[in-house]
C-alpha positions in Angstrom: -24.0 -0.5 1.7 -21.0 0.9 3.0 -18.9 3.9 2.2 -15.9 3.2 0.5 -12.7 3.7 2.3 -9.2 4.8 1.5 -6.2 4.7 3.8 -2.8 6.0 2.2 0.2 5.0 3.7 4.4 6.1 3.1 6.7 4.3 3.6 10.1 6.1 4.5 13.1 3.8 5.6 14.2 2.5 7.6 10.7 4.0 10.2 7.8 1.7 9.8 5.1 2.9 7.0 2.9 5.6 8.3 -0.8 6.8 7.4 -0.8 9.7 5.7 -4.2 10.1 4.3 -7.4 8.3 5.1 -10.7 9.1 4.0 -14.6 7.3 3.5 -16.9 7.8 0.9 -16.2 11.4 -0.9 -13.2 11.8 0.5 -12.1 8.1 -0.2 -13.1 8.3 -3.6 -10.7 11.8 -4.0 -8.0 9.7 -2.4 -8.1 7.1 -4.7 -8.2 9.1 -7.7 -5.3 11.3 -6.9 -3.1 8.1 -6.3 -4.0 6.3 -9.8 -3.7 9.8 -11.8 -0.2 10.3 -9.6 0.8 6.7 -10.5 0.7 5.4 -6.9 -0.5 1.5 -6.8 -4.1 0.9 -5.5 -4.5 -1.7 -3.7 -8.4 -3.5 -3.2 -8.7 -5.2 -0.1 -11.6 -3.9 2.6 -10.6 -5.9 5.4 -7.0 -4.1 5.4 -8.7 -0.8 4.7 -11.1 -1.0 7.7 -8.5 -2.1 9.9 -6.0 0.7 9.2 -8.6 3.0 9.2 -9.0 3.0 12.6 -5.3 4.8 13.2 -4.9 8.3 12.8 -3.3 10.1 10.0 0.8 10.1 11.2 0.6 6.9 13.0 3.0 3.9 12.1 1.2 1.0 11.1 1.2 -1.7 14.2 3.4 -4.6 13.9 0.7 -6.7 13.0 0.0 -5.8 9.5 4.0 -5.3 8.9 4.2 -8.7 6.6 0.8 -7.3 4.7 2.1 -4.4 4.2 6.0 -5.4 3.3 4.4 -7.6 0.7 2.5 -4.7 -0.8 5.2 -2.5 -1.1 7.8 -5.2 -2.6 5.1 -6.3 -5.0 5.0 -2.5 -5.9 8.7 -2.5 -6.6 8.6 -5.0 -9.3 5.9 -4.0 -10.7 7.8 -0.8 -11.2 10.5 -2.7 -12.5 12.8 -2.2 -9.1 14.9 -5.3 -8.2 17.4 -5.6 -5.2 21.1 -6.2 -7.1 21.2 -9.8 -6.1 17.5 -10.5 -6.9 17.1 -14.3 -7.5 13.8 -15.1 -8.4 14.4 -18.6 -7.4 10.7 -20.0 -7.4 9.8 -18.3 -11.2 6.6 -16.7 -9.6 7.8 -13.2 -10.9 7.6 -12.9 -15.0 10.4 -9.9 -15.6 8.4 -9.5 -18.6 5.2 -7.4 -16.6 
């Protein structure tokens, strides 16, 4: 089996999202538990992990994963309850009641 892995990543506008933390098995584990006890969303998905585990800790993410990654953080915002002014949720795939 393999270790479990943990990339954290901050995203400070209008620079590209940057690694700030990344970590496998103890470490990982430490990683994730100071992000759910700090209220930072946790997000499951190995394939992303392993692939931005291979940049260092202060590198931008590469352009490739930018539409992964914009996704993760706007689905963060709502589920924090942060909506652009002119939010129009258009299609009804977003229940303001979450």
């Amino acid at each position: 089996m393999k270790d479990k892995q943990a990339v954290s990543i901050k995203y400070n506008a209008p620079k590209a999202p940057e690694v700030i933390a990344k970590g496998f098995g103890e470490r990982a584990e430490a990683i994730i538990k100071l992000a759910e006890e700090s209220g930072i969303l946790v997000h499951q998905d190995t394939e992303l992990a392993s692939y931005l585990t291979r940049l260092d800790v202060g590198d931008e993410i590469p352009k490739e994963v930018y539409v992964i990654i914009a996704e993760l953080i706007a689905w963060s915002y709502i589920l924090q309850g942060k909506k652009p002014e002119k939010w129009n949720n258009i299609h009804n795939k977003v229940d303001d009641r979450v």
